[in-house]
C-alpha positions, 0 to 999 in steps of 0.5 A: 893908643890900646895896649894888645897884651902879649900878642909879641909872645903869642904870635911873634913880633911880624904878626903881632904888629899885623894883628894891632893894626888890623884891630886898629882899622877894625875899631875906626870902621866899627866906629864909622859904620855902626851908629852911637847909642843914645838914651833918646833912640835905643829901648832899655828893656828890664825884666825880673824873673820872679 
């Protein structure tokens, strides 16, 4: 379980609860929705400024 610093102190008890678990919903449709990185389909580019 992610810990949400001080939301309790910033935001009070009611509202904080409501933000951790919208940031919850968030992460589980980021994670459905965007697809995982992978060495075989992402482009790494490096570059030096010299």
């Amino acid at each position: 379980m992610p810990f949400f610093y001080d939301f309790d102190k910033a935001a009070g008890p009611i509202d904080a609860g409501r933000t951790a678990k919208n940031l919850l919903e968030l992460r589980r449709k980021l994670n459905l929705e965007i697809p995982r990185r992978t060495v075989v389909d992402s482009l790494l580019l490096a570059t030096w400024n010299i």
